[in-house]
MARKOL-354319 format. One line per field, with one value per residue: residue number from 1; x, y, z of N, C-alpha, C, CB in turn. Coordinates in pm, 1 decimal, decimal comma. Atoms other than C-alpha are relative to their C-alpha. Glycine has a CB too. Layout:
num	NUM/...
n_c1	X/...
n_c2	Y/...
n_c3	Z/...
ca_c1	X/...
ca_c2	Y/...
ca_c3	Z/...
c_c1	X/...
c_c2	Y/...
c_c3	Z/...
cb_c1	X/...
cb_c2	Y/...
cb_c3	Z/...
END
This chain:
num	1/2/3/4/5/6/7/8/9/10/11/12/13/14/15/16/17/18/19/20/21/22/23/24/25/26/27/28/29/30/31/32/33/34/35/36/37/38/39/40/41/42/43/44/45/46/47/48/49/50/51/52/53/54/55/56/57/58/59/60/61/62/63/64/65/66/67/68/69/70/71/72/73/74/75/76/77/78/79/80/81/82/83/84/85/86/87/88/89/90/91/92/93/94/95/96/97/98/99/100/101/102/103/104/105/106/107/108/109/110/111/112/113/114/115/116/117/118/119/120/121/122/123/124/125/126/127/128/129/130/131/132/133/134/135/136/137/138/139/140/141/142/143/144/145/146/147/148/149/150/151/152
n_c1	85,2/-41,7/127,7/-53,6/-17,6/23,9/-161,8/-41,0/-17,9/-114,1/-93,5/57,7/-66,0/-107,3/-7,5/7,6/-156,1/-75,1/12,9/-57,1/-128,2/-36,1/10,5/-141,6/-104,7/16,6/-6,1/-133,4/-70,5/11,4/-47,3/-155,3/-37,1/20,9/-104,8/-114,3/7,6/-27,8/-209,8/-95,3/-5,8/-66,4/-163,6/-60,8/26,8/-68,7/-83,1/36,2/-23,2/-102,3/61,9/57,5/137,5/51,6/77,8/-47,3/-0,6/50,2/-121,0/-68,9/75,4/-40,4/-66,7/-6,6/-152,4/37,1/82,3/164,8/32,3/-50,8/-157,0/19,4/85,4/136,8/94,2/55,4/-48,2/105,6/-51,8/46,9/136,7/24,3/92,9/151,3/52,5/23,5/-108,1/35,1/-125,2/27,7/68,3/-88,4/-93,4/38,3/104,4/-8,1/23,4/38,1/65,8/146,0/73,7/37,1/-100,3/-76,5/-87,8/-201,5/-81,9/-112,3/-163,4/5,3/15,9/-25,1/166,5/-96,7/-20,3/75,6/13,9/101,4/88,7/18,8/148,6/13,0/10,0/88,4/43,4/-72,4/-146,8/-97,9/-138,8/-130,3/-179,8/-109,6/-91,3/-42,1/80,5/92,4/142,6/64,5/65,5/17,1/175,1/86,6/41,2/-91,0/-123,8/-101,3/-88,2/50,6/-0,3/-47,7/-27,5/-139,8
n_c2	-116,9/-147,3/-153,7/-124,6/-118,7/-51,9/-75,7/-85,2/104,1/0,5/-83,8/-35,2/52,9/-11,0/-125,6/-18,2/31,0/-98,2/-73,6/97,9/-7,4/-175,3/-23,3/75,1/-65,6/-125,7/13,0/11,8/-116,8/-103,8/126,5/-24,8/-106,4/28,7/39,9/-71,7/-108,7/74,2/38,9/-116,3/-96,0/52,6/-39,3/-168,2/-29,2/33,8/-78,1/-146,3/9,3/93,9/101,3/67,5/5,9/158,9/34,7/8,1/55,1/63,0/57,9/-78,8/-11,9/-124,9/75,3/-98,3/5,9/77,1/-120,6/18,9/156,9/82,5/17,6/78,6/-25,3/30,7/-26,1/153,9/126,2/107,9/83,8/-93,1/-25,8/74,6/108,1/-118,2/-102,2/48,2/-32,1/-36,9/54,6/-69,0/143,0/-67,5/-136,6/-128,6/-52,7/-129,1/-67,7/-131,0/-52,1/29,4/153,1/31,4/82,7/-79,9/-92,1/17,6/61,1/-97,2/95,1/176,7/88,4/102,9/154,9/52,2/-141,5/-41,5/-95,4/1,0/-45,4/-91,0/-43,9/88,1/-11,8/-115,6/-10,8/84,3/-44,0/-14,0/-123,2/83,3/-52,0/130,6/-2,5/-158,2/-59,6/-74,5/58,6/-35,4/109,0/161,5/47,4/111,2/114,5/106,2/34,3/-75,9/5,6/116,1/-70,6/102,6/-25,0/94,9
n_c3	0,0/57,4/-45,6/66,8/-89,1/62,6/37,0/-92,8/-112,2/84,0/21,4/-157,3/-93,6/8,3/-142,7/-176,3/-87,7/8,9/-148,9/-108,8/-1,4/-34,0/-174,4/-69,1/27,3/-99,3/-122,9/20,2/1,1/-133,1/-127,2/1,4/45,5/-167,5/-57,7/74,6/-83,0/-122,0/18,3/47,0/-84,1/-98,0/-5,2/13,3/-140,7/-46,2/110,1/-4,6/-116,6/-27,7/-49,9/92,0/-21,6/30,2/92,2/116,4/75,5/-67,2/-73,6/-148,6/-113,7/-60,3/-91,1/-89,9/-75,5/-139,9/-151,8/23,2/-92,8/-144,4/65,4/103,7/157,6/-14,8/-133,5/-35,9/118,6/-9,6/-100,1/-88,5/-27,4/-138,2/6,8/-5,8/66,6/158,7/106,8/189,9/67,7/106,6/35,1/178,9/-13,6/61,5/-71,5/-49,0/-146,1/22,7/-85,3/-45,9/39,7/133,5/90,7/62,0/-128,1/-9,7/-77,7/-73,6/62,7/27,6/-97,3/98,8/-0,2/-140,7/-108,6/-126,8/-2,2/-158,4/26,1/-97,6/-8,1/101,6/114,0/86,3/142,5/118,7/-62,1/-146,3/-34,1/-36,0/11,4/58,4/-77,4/7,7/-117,2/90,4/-19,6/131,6/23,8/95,5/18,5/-44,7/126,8/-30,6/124,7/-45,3/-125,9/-152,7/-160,1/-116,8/-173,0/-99,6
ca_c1	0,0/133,4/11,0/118,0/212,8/72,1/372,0/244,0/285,7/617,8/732,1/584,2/770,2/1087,1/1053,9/995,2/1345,7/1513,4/1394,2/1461,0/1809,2/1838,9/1731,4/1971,5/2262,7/2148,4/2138,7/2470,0/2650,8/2503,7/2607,4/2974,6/2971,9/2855,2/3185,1/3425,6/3309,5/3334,1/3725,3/3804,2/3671,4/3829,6/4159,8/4153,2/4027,4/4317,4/4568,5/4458,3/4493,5/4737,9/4476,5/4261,5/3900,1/3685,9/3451,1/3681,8/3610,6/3426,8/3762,9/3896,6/3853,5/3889,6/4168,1/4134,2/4460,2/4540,0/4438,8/4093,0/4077,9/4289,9/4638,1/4466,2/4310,0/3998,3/3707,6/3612,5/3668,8/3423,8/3606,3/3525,8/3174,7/2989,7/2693,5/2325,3/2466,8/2307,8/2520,6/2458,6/2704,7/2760,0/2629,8/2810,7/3073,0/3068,9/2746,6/2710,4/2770,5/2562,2/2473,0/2112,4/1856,7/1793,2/1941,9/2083,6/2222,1/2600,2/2789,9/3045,6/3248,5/3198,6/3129,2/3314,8/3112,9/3210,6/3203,9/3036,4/2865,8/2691,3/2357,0/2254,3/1911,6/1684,9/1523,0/1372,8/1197,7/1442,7/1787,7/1979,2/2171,2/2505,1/2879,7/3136,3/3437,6/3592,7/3346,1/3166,7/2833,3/2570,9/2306,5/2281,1/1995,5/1816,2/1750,8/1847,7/2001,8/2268,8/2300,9/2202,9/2123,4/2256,5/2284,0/2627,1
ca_c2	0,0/352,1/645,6/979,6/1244,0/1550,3/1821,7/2082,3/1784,3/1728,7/2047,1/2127,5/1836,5/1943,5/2281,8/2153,4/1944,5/2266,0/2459,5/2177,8/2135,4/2562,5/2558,7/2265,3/2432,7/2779,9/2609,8/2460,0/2747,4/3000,3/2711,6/2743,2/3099,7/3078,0/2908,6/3098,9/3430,0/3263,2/3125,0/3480,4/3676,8/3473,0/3486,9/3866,2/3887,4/3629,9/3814,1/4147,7/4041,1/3742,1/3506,2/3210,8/3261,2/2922,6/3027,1/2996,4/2678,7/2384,1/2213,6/2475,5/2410,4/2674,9/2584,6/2839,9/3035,0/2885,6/3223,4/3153,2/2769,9/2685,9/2499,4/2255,3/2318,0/2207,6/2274,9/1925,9/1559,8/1303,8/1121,4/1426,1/1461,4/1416,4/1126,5/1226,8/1506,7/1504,6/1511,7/1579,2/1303,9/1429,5/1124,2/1301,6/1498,9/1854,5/1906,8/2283,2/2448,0/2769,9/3070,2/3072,3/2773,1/2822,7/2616,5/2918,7/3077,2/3179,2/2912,4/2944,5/2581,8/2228,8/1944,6/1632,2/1244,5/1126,4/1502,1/1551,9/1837,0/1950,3/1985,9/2365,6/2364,9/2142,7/2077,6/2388,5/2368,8/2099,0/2244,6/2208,1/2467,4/2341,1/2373,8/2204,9/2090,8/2450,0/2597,3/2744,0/2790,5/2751,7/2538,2/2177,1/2044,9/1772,9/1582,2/1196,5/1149,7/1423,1/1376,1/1150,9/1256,0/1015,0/1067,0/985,9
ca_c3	0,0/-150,3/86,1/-24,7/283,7/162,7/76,9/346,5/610,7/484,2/469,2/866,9/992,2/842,2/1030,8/1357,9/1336,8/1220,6/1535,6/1771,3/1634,2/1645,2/2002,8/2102,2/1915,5/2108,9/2420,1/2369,0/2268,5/2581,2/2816,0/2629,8/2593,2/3040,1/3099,8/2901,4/3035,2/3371,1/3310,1/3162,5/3420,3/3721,6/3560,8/3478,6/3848,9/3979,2/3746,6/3910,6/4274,3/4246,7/4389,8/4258,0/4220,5/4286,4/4026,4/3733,2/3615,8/3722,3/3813,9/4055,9/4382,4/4621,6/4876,2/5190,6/5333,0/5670,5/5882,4/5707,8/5829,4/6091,0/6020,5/5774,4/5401,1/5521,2/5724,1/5733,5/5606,7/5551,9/5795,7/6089,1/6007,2/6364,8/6381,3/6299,2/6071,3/5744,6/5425,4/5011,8/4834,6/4514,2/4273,0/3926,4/3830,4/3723,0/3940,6/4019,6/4372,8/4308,2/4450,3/4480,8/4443,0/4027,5/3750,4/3601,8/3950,1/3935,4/3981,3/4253,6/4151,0/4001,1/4264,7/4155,9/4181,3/4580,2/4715,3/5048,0/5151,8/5494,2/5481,2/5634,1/5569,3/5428,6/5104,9/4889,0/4623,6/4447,6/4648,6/4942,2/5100,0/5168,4/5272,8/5096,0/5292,0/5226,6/5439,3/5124,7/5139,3/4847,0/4682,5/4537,2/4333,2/4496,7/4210,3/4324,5/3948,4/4090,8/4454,4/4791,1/5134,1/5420,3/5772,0/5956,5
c_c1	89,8/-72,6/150,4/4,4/-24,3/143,4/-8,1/44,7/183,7/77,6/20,6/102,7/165,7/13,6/-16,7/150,8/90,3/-0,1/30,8/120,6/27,7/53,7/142,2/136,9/-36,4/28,4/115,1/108,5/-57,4/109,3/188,2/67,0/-7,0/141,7/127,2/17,9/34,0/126,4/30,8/-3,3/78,6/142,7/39,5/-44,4/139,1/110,6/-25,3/42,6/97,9/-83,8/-73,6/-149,6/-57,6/-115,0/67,3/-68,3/-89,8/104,3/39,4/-112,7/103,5/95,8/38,6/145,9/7,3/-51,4/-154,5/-60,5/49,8/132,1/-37,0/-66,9/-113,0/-100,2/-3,1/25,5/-131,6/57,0/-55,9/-138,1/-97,5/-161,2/-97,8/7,1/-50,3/123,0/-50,8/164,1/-55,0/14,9/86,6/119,1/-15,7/-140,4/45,7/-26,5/-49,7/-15,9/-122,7/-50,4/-49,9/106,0/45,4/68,4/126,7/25,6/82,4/124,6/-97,4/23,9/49,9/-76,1/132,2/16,0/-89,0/3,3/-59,1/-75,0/-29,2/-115,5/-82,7/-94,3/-111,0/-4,2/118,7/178,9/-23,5/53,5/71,5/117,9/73,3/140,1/116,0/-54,5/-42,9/-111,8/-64,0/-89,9/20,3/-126,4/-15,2/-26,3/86,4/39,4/127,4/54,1/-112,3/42,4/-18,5/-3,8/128,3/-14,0
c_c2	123,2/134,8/75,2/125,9/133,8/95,0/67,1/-96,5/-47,2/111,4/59,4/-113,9/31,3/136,0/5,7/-54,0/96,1/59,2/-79,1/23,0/181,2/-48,6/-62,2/38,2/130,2/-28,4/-59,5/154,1/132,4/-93,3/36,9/133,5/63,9/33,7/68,5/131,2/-26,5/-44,1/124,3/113,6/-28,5/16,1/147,8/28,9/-74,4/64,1/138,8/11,5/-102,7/-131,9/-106,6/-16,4/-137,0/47,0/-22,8/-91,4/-113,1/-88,4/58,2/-30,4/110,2/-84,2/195,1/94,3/-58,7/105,9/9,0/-124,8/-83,8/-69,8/-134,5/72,3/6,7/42,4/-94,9/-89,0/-41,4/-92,3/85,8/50,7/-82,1/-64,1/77,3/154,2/-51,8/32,3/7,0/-104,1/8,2/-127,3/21,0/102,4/136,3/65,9/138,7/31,9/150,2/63,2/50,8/-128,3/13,3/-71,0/82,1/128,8/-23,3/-111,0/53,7/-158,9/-110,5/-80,6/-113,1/-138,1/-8,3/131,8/-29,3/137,1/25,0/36,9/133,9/-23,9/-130,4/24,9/118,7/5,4/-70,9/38,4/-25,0/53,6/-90,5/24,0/-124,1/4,2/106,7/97,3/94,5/-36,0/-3,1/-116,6/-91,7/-46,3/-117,0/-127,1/-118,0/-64,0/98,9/-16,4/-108,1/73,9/-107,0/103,6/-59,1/-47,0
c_c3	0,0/118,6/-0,4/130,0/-119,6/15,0/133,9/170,0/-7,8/54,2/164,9/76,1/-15,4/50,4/93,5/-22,7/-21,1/106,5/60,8/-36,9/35,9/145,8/71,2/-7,2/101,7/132,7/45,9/42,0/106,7/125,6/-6,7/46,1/191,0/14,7/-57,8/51,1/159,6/36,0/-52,0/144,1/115,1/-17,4/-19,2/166,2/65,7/-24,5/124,0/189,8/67,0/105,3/-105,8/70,2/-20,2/-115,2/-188,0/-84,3/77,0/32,1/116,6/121,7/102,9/140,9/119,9/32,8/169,5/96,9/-52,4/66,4/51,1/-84,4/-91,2/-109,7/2,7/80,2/90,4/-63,2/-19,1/150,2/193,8/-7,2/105,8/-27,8/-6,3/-138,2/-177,3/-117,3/-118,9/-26,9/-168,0/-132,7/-178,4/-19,1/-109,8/36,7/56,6/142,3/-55,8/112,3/58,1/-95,8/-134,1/-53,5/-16,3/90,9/-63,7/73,9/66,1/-4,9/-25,9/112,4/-72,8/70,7/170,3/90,7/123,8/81,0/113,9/-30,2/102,6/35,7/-79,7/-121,8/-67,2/-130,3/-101,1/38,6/140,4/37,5/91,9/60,0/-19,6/117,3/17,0/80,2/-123,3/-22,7/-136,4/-22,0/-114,8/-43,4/89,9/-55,4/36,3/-118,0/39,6/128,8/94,2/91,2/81,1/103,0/26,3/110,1
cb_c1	-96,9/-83,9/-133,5/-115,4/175,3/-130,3/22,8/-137,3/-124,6/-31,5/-46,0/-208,3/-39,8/43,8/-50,5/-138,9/85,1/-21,3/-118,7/-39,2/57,9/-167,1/-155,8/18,6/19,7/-138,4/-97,9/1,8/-2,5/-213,9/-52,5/44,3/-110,5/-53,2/0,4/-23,2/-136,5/-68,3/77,4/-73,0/-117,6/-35,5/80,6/-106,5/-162,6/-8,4/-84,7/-205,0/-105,8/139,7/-88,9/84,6/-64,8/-82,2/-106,4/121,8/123,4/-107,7/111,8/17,9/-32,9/-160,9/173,2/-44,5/62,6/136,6/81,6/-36,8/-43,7/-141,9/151,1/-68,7/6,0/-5,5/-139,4/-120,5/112,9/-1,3/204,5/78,2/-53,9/9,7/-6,9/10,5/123,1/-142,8/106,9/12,4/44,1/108,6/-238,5/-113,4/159,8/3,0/-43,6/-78,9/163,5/-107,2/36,6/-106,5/-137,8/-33,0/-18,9/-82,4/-1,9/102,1/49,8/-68,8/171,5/112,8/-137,7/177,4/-12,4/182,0/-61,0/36,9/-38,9/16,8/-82,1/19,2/-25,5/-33,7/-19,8/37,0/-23,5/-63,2/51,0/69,4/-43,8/44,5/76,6/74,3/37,1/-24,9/84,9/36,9/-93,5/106,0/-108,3/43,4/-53,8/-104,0/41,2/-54,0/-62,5/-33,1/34,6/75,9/-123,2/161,3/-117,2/120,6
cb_c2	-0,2/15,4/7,1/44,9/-4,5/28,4/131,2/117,0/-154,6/13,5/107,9/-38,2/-143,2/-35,0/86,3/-114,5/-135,1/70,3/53,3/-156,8/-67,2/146,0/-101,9/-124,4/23,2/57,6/-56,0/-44,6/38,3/16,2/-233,4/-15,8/65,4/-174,7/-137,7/11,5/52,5/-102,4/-149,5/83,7/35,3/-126,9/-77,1/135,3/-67,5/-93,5/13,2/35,8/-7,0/94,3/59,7/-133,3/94,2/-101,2/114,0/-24,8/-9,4/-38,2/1,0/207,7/-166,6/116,0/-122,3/-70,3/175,7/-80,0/225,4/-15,2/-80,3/-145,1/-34,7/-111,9/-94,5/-95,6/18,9/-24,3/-145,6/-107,0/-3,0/98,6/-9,6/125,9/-103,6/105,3/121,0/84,9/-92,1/264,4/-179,6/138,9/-3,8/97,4/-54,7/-21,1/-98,4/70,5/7,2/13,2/40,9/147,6/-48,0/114,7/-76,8/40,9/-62,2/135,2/-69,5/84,4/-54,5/-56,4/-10,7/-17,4/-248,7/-63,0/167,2/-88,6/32,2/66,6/-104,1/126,4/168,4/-110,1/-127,2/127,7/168,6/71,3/167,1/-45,1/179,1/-39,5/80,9/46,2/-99,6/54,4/69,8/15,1/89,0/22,3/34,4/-132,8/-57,3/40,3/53,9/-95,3/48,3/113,8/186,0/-170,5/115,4/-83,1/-79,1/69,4
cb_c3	122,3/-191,8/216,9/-144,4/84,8/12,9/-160,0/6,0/-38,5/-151,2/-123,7/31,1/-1,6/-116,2/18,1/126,0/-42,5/-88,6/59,1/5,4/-152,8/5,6/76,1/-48,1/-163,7/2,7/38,5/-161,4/-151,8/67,6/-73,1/-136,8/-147,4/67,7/-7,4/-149,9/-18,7/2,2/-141,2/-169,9/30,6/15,1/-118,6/-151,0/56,5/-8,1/-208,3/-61,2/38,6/83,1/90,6/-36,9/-84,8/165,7/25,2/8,0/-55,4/-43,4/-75,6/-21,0/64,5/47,6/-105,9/113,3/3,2/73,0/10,3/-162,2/-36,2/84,8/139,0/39,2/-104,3/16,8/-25,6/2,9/51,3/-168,4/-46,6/-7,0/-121,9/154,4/103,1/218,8/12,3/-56,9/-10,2/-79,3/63,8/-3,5/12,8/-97,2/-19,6/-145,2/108,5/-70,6/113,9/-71,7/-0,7/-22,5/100,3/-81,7/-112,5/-109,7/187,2/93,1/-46,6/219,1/137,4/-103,6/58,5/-28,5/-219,5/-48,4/-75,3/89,5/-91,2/128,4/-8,8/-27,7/-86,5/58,5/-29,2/21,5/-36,7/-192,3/-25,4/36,6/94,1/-87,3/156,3/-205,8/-20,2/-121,7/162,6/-107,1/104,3/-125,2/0,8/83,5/-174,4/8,3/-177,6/90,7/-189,1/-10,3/79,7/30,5/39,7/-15,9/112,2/43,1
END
């Protein structure tokens, strides 16, 4: 059996996958065009003050000076987190530590898969407000394809 799609049917479906692909390319390239502005500005900011900003990149992690956190790097381990407290383990890598609870909040660094985070507060509207073992505060989505919440 022969059936004949009429032309304007045809021609309608080949302009929705043009827009879809657009969009996806658009939403691509903002995403790139995010992180680039984001690695330029941090280094003309590190450059400018001889420091290293944690929002550069989603690699950098911010490593304290010691008159900020005591005569270690850290705030906290996993290993020193006390019983009962809750935690965010970070389930992917390149998960965003932002600074407010939207997808498209400033990041303030990349979370890599195995991170652990203290929970401050608990869950809003699809976030967690957090501190990473830096003692930086900020929010994590919720979403359990990205992260898990244990108790110690």
């Amino acid at each position: 059996m022969n059936v004949s799609i009429p032309r304007y049917v045809r021609a309608g479906a080949g302009l929705i996958v043009v827009v879809v692909l657009a969009a996806m390319l658009g939403n691509w390239w903002g995403d790139y065009r995010t992180a680039a502005e984001q690695a330029r500005r941090a280094k003309a900011s590190a450059d400018a003050s001889g420091t290293t900003n944690a929002t550069a990149t989603a690699s950098t992690v911010p490593t304290p000076s010691k008159s900020s956190a005591g005569k270690g790097s850290r705030v906290f381990t996993p290993a020193t987190i006390t019983s009962g407290t809750k935690v965010v383990i970070v389930l992917i890598d390149g998960l965003n530590l932002r600074k407010t609870p939207e997808p498209d909040g400033a990041s303030i660094r990349g979370l890599k898969k195995g991170e652990t985070l203290i929970v401050v507060s608990e869950k809003t509207k699809g976030w967690y407000r957090a501190r990473d073992e830096h003692g930086v505060l900020g929010w994590v989505s919720s979403n359990e394809a990205y992260t898990a919440v244990k108790k110690r």
